[in-house]
KEVOTI-307485 format. One record per residue: x negated, y negated, z of N, C-alpha, C in turn; residue in one letter. Coordinates in steps of 0.001 Angstrom, whole numbers, plus 500000, padded with zeros to 6 digits. Atoms other than C-alpha are relative to their C-alpha. Layout:
XYZXYZXYZa...
% end
This chain:
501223500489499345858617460576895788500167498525500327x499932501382499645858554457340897754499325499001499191x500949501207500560857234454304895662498536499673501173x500911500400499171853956452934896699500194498588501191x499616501138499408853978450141899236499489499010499115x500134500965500780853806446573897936498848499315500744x501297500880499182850210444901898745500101498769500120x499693501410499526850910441283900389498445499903500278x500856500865499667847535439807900839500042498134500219x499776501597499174847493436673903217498241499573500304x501024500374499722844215434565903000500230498700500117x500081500820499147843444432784906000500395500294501554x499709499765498655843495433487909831500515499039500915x499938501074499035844955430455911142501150500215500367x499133500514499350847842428867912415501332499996498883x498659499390501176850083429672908882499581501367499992x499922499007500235848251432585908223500322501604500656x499752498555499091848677435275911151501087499700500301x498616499661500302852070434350911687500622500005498865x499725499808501480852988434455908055499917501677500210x500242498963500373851288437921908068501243500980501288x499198499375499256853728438789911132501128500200499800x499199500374500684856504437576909521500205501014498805x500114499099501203855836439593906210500406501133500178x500180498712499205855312442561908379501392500599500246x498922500232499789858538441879909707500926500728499059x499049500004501303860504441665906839500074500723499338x500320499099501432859436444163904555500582501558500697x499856499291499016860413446608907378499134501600499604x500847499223500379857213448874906545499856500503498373x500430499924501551857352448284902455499015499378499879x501118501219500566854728446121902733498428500594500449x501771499865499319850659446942903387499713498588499581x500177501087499838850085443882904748498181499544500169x501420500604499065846302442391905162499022498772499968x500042501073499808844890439769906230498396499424499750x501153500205500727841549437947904698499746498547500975x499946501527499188839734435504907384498459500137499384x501733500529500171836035434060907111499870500149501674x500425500097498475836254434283911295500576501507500302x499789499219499347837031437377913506501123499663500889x498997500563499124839432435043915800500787499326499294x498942500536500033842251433342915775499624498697500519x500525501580499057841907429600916915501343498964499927x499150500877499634844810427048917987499432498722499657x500463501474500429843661424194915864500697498099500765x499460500949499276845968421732917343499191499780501544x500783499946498433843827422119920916498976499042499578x500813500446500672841021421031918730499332498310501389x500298501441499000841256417229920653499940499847501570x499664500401498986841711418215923597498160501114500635x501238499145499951838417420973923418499400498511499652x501139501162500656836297417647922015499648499085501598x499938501106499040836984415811925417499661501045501611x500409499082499431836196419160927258501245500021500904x498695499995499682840053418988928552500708501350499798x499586498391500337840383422841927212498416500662499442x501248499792500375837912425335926854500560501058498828x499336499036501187837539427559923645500921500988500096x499250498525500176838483430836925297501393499683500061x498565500561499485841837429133926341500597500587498707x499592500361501380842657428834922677499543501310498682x500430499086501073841046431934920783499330500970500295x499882498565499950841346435242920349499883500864499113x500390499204501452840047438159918453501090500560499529x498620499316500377842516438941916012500081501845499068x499645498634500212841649442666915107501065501055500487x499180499692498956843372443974918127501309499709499709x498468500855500363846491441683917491500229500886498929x499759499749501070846765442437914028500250501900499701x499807498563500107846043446605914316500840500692500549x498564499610499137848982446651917051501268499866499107x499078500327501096851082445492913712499551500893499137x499873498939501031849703448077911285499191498639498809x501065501129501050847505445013909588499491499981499502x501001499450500321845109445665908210498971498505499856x500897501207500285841768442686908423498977500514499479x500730499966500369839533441745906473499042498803499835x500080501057499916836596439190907878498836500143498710x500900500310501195834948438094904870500124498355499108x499616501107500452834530434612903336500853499976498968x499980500175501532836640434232900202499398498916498824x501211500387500996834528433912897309501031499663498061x499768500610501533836836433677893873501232500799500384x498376499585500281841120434013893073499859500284498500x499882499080501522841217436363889770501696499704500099x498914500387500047844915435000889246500931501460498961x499780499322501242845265437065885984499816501732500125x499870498593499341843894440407887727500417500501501078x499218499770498278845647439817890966498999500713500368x500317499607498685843120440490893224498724498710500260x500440501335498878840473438242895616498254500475499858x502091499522500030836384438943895213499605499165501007x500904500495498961834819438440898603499066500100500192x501577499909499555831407437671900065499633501979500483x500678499003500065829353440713899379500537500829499250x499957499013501408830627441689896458501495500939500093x498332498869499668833920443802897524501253498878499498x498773500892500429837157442823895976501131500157500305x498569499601499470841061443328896904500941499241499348x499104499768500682843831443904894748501385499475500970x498580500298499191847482442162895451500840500107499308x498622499945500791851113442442894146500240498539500715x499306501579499631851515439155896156499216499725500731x501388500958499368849129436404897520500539499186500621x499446501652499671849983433504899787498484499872500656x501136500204499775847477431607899973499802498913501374x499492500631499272847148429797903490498218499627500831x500914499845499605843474429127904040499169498797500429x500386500927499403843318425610905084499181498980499385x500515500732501165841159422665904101498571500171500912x501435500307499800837510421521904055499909498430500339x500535501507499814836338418077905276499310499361498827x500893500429501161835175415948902449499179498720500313x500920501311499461832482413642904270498540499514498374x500609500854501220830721413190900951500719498860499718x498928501048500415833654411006899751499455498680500848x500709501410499074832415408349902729498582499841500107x501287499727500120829254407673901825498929499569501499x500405500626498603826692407507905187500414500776500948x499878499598498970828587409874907054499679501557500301x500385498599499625827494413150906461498514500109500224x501089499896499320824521414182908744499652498674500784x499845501011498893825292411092911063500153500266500963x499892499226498323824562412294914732500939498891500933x498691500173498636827353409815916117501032499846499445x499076500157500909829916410436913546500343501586500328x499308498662499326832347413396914838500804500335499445x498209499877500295835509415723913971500623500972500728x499791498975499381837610418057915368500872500609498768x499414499408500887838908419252912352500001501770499998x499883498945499590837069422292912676500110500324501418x499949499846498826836957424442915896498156499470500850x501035500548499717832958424228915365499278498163500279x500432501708500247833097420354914670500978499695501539x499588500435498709835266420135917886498811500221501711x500997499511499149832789422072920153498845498676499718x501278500681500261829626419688918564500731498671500717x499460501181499663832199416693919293499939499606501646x499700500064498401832521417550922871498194499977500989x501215500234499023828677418180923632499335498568499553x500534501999500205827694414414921751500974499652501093x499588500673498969830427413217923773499565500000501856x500844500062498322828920414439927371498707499013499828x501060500686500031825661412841925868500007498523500057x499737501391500070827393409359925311500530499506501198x499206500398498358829289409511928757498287499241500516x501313500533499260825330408639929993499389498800499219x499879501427500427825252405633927913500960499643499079x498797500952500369828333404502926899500217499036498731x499914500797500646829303402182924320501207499843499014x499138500657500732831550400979921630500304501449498957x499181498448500648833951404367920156501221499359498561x499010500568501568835892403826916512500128501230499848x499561499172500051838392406250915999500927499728498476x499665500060501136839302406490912221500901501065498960x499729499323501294841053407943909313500184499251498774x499986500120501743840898408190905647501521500303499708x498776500052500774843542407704903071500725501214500028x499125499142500366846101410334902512499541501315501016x500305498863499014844840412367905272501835500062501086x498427499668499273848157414140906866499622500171500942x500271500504498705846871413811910108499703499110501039x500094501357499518847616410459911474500315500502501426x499722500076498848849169411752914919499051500622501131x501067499595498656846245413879916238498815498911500401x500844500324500062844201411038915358500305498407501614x499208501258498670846631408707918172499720501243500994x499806498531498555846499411969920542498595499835500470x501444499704499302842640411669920752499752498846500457x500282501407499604842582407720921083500584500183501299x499330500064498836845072407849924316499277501274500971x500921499721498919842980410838925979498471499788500028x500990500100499558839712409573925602500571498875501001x499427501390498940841570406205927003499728500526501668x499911499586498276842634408682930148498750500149500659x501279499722499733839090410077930397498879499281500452x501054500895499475837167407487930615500122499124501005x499624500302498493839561405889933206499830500861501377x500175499542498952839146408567935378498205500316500365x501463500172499822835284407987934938499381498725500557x500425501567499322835150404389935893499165499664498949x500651500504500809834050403932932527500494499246498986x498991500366500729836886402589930545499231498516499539x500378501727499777835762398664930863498354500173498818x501102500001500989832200399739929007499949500700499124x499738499133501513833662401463926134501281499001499350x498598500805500403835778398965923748500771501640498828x499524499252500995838020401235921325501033499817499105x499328500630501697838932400393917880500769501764499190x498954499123500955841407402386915902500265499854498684x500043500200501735841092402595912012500905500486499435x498551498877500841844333403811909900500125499396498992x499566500317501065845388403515906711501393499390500289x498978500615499478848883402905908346500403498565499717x499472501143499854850698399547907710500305498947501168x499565499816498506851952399652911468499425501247500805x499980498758499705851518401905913945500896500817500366x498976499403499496853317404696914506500575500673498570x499734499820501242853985404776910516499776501525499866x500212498667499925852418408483910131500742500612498875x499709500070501342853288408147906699501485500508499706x498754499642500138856906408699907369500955498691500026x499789501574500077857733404849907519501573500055501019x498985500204498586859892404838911046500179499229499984x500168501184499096859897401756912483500246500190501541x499835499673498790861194403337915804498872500350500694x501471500150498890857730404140917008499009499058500065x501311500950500023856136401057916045500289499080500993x499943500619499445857286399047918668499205500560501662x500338498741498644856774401901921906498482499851499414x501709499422500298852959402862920142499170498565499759x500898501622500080852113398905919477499889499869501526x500541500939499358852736398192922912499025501274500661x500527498776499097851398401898924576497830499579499457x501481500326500312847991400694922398499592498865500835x500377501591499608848046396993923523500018500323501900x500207499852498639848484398172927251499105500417500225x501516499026499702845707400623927237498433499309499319x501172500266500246843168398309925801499717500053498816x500825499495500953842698399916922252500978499350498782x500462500666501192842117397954919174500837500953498994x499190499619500685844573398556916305499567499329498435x500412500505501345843063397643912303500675501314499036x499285499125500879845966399089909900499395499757498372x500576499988501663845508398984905931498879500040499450x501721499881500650842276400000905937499447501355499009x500933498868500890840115402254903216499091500052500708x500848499083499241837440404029904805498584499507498623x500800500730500890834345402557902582498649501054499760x501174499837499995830693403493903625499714500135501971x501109499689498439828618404471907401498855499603499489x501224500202499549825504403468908118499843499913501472x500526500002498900823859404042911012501273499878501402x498992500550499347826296402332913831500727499082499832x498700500785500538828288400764911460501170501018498816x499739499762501057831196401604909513501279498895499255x499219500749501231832635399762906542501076500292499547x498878499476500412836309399534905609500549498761499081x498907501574500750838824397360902985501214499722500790x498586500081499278841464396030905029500740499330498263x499631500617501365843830395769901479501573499561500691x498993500521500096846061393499902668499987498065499799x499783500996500760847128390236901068499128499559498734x500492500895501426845232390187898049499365501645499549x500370498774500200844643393282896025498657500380500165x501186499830499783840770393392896488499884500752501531x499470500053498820841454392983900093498533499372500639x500955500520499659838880392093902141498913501196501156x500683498944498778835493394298904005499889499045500746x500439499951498961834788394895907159499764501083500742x500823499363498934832642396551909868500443499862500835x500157499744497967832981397969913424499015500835500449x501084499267499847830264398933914949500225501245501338x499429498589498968830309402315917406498709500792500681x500986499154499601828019404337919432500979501491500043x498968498812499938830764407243918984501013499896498867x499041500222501172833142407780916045500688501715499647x498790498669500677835878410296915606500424499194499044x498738500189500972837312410581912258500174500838499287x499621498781501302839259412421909848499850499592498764x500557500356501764837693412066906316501379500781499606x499502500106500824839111412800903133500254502013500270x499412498596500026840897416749902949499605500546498680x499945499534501323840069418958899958500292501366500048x499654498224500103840765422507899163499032500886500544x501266499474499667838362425443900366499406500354498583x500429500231501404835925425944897576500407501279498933x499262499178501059837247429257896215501358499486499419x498815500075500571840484427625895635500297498657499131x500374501255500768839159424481894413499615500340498364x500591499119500901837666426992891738500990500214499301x498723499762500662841137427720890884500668499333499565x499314500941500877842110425346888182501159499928499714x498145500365500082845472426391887470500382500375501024x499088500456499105847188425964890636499402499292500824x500882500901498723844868423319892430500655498668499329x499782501580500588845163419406891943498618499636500206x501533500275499608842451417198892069498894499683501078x500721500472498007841875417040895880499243501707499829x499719498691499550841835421154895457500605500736500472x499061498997499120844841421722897248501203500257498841x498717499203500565847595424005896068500771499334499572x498460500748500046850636422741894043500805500914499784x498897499518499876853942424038894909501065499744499832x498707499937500832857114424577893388500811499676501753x498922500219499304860526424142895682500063501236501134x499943498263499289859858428287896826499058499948500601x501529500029499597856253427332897915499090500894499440x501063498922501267855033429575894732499003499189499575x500616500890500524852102428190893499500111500033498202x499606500895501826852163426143889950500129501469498985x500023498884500864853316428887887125500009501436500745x499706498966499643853001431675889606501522500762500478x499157499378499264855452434339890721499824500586501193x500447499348498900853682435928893129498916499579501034x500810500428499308851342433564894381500410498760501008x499171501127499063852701431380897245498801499333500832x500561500755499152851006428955899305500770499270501591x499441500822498571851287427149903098499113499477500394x500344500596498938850098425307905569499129498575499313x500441500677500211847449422799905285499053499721498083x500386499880501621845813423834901637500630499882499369x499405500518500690848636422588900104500042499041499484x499966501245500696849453419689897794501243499105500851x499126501072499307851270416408900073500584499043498929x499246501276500757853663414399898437499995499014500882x500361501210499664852807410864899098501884499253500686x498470499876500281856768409897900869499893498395500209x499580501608500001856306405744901247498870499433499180x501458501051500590854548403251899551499604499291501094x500661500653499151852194401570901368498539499049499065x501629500935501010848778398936900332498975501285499849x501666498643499837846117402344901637501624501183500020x499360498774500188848064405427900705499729500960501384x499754499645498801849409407302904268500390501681499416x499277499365500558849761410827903705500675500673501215x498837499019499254852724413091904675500042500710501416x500644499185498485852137414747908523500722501487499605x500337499281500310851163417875908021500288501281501287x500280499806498740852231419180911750500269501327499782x499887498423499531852576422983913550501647500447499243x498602499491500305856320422638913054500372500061498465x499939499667501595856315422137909037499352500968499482x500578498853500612853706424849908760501157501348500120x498738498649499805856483427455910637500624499713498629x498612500058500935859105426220908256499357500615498598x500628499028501309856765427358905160499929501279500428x499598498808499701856379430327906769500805500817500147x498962499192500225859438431451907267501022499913498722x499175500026501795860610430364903367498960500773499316x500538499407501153857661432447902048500352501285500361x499862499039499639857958435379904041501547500762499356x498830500022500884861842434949903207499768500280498804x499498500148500998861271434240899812498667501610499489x500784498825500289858587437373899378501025501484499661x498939498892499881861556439901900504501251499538499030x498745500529500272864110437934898691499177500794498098x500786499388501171861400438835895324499889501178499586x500225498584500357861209442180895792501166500702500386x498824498985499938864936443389896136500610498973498744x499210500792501641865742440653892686500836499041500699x498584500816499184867784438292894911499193499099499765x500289501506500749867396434389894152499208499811501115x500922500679498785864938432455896264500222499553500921x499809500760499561865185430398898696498923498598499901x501019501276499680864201426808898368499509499113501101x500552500429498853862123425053900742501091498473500207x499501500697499652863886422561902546499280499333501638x500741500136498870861299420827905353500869498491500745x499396501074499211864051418489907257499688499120501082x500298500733498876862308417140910200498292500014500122x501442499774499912858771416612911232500095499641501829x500035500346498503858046416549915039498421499878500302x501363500079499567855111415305916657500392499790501749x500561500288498123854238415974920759498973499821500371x501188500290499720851641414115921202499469499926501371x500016500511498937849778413717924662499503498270499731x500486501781500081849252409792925025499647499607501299x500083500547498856847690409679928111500676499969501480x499040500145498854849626408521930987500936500694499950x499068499480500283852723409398929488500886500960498841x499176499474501326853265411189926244500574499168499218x499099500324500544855250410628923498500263501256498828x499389498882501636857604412820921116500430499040499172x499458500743501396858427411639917903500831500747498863x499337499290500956861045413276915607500864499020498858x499164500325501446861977412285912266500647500892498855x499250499057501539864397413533909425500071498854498592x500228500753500998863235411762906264501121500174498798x499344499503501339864971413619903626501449499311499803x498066500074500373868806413081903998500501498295501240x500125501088499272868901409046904926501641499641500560x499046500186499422872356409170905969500002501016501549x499832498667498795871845412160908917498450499645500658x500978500335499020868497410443909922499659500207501588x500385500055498595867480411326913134498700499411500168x501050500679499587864830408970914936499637499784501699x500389500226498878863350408992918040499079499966500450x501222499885499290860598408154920488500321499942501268x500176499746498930860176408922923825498902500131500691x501250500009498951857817408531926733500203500905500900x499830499556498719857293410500929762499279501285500526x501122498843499298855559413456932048500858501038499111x499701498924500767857948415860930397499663500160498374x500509499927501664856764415250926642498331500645500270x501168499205499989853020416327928209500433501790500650x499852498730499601854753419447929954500646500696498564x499451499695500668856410419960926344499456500656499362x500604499520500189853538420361925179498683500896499769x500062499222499566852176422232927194500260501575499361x498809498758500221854797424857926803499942500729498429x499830499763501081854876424362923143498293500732499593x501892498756500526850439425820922703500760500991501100x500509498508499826851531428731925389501616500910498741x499623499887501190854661429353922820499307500855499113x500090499330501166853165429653919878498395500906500099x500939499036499646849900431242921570500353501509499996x499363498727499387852047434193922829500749500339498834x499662499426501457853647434597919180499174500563499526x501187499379500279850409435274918347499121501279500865x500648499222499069849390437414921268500840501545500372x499506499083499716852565439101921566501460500439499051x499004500019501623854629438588918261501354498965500584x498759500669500221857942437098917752500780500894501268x499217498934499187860378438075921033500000500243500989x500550499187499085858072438864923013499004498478500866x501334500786500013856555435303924029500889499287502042x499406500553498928858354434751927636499092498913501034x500961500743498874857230432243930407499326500665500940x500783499531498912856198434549932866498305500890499158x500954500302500709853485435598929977498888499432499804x500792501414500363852561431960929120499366499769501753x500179500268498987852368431654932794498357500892500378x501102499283499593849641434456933565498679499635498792x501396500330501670847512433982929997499385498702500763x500041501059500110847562430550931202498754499746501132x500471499460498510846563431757934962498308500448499750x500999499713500249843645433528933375498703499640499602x500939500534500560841959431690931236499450498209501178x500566501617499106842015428389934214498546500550501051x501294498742498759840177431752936624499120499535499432x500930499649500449837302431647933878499406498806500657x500544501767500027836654427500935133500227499745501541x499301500506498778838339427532938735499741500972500966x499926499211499222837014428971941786501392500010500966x498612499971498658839495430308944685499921498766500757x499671500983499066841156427699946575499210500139501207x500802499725498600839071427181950068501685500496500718x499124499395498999841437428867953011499886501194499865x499564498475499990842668432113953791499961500976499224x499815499218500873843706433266950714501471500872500172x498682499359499901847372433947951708500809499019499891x498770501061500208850934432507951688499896498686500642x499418500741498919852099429292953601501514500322500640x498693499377499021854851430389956377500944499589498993x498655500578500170857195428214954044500818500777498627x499523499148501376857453430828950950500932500830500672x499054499322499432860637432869952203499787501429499246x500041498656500595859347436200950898499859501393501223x499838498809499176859708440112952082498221500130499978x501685500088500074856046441034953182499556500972498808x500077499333501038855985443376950504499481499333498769x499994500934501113856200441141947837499059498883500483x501080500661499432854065438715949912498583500203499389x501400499408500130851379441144949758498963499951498959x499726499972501459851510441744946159499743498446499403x500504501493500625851573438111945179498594499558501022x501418500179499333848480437644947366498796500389499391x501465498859500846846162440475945908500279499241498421x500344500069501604847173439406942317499609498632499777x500848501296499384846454435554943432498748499929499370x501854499955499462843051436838944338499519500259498662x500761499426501740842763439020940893499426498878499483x499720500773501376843700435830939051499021498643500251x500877500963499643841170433388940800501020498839500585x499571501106499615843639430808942445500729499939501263x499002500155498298845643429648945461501082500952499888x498722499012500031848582432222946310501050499104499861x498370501170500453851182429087947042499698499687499328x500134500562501367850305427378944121500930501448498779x499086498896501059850959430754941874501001500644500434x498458499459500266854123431861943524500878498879499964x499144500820500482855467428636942978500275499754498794x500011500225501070854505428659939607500400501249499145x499203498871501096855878432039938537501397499943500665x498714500536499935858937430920940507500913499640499066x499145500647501090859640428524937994499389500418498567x499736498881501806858955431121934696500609500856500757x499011499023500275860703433694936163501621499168500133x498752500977499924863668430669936521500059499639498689x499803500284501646863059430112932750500136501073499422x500005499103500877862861433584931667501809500421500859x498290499348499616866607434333933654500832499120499172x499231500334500719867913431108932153500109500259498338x499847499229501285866905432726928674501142501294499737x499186499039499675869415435308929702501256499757499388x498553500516499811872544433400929601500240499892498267x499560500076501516874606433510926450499847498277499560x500551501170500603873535430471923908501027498765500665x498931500761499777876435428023925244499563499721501559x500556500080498836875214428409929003498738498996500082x501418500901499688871594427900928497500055498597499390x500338501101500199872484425108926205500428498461501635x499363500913498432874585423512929890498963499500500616x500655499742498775871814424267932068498706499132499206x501036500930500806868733422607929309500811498593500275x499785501223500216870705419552928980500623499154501333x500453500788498274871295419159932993498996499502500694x501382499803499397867804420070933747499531498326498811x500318500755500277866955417571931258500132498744500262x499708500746499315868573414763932137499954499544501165x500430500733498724867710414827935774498549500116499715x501691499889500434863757415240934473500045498633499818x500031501381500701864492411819932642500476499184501003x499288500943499505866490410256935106498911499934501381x500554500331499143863749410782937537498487499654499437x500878499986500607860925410288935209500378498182499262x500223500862500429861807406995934455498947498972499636x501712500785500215858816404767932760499706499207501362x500744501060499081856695403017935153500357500223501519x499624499840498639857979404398938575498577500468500714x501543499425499325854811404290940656499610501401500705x500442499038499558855300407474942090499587501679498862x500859499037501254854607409198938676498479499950499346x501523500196500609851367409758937891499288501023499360x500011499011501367850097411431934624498217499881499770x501434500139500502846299412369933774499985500322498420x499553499596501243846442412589929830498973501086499835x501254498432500370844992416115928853499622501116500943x500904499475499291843803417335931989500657501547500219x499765498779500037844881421347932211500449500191501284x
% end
């Protein structure tokens, strides 16, 4: 008689947890009854988050019901808040009383905002976040309300918050935004960080602090590093700048608008969970990403415990980005299958951190390798291709999600992409057909015309633009040694014609 399958329970629907659960799925090659424990019905692309606040993306773009997804995998969901971790009886007691039994837990369920910690700012109607998807939506309709009177915007974070780079991603497109409003000049904008420098992002570069000092100082926006996050009131908020004297010294900026990222804590069932929480509430993890004393209980993504990696005067924590969440993911999933055939673990090893930020005009990527200071890699870069990067990189890991691992091609990303612009974009005025200069059989003409029309947009526009995905999905073709030729040609003439500051480039930061 076949053994029973092994119950993996994954709680959390995000951005670790449904690919984790795909992953699992994967791996176990049908030993596993996999299912998945959300508090939402969808799926949501948290990283969009800043760019939904500035109304630069709309929700549907970004989120999708994940029953469907998940039942095309043999998934099994379950939306229910979680309410208490029975460690000792392996299993999960959710809202309304129902409970679920696991042989293995990863726990991947994200954090909570801790606006108590700043006293003044919780229930402050011009104090914003995009942390959640709901606190991004509220962010974006105050912000239409402030576009009609204007004023002075402070864009902040708290200590040890691992999200220093979305908090530069939202400063540089409100920058764009409000330039293309003719409003720039009556909005000053101050920038609050715990940071030393900028660019720091608690990985202590120095290679981006020179590029992001001056990309701030060009665009206007106000830079106050070593600051603690204090107290709000009203249209002020209070910070310690602790530098040169351990006390350090307060100060106020005042704001008619304020993004910031408070203090991170665990969600409260897991805060509940004394032995394997710390005292923020987030998870601590071993080298395997097991949590503390467990064997079977693993953790990822953002509900984890950050090791602090520089000293600094205001404690910077660790960046927390899309690409370090994969890498947990694919060492738990690994190390799940590696558990259940007796084979040794694998230890986590998170070598690089990448950030693609949009910055406006021009972007910037940032890649660092902290760990191994002799093999350091460092870089920053500007340019239109770091906003097409990432681009590419949300329809990516959208279409992992939409259409698994494999299966995530450009001509895909291209139509999803097509679809969701229809919901916002009427048809182009004209005809509604080719221009003489597309060299197509009328056949195929035809065809790209009618599906045009389906898709709500200009016909030349979209056969130029599945032109170049079906030109990315052929060079996916070529054996690994090719495509690497043909990437690092294409790249190089991108750069070599993308050079900074050439007036005939011109970049809207954010705009879809």
């Amino acid at each position: 008689m076949a053994a029973n399958p092994v119950r993996v329970v994954i709680a959390g629907g995000g951005i670790a947890g449904v690919p984790l659960a795909y992953a699992v799925k994967e791996k176990l090659h049908g030993r596993a009854e996999v299912t998945l424990v959300s508090d939402s019905p969808d799926f949501h692309f948290i990283p969009a988050n800043p760019w939904i606040a500035l109304k630069l993306r709309a929700e549907t773009d970004v989120t999708f019901a994940l029953e469907p997804l998940l039942a095309a995998r043999k998934i099994a969901l379950r939306v229910a808040a979680l309410e208490e971790i029975d460690l000792e009886g392996s299993q999960l007691k959710l809202a309304g009383g129902a409970s679920l039994a696991y042989d293995y837990l990863v726990i991947a369920t994200g954090i909570r905002p801790d606006w108590n910690a700043i006293p003044g700012m919780t229930g402050n109607p011009r104090v914003h976040s995009v942390i959640r998807p709901s606190e991004a939506v509220a962010a974006r309709g105050a912000y239409e309300a402030f576009l009609s009177r204007p004023g002075p915007v402070v864009i902040a974070s708290a200590p040890r918050v691992p999200t220093i780079g979305p908090m530069y991603e939202y400063a540089f497109l409100l920058d764009s935004d409000l330039r293309r409003r003719a409003l720039r000049q009556r909005v000053p904008i101050t920038l609050i960080t715990p940071e030393p420098y900028p660019g720091h992002v608690g990985l202590d570069k120095p290679v981006a602090r020179e590029e992001l000092s001056q990309a701030l100082k060009s665009q206007g926006i106000d830079w106050i590093g070593n600051a603690a996050l204090r107290s709000c009131g009203g249209r002020r908020i209070s910070f310690h700048v602790l530098e040169g004297s351990p006390q350090g010294a307060l100060r106020h900026a005042e704001f008619d608008y304020a993004m910031v990222w408070p203090p991170f804590r665990g969600v409260e069932a897991v805060e509940r969970c004394s032995a394997i929480r710390d005292g923020d509430g987030l998870v601590v993890v071993d080298e395997y990403q097991r949590a503390t004393g467990r064997s079977n209980v693993f953790a990822v993504g953002a509900c984890t415990a950050k090791e602090i990696l520089t000293h600094t005067a205001v404690a910077v924590g660790a960046p927390d980005a899309v690409y370090v969440i994969q890498q947990q993911v694919a060492i738990v999933a690994d190390n799940i299958a590696h558990s259940l055939r007796g084979e040794p673990l694998n230890r986590g090893s998170i070598e690089r951190e990448q950030w693609i930020a949009d910055m406006g005009k021009r972007g910037a990527a940032y890649l660092a390798s902290p760990q191994m200071p002799l093999r350091n890699i460092q870089w920053l870069h500007q340019g239109r291709w770091v906003y097409e990067a990432k681009r590419e990189f949300e329809d990516f890991f959208i279409n992992q999600i939409l259409f698994g691992a494999g299966q995530h091609g450009q001509v895909q990303a291209l139509i999803r992409r097509l679809r969701t612009q229809s919901r916002r974009n009427t048809v182009a005025a004209g005809s509604g057909k080719l221009g003489p200069s597309v060299p197509l059989p009328i056949d195929a003409r035809r065809r790209l015309e009618v599906l045009a029309r389906e898709l709500g947009i200009d016909p030349a526009a979209f056969s130029q633009q599945l032109l170049d995905r079906a030109l990315a999905e052929a060079i996916s073709c070529l054996d690994p040694q090719a495509r690497e030729r043909v990437r690092a040609e294409v790249h190089a003439r991108l750069v070599e014609e993308l050079e900074t500051d050439k007036e005939r480039v011109r970049f809207e930061g954010g705009a879809p």
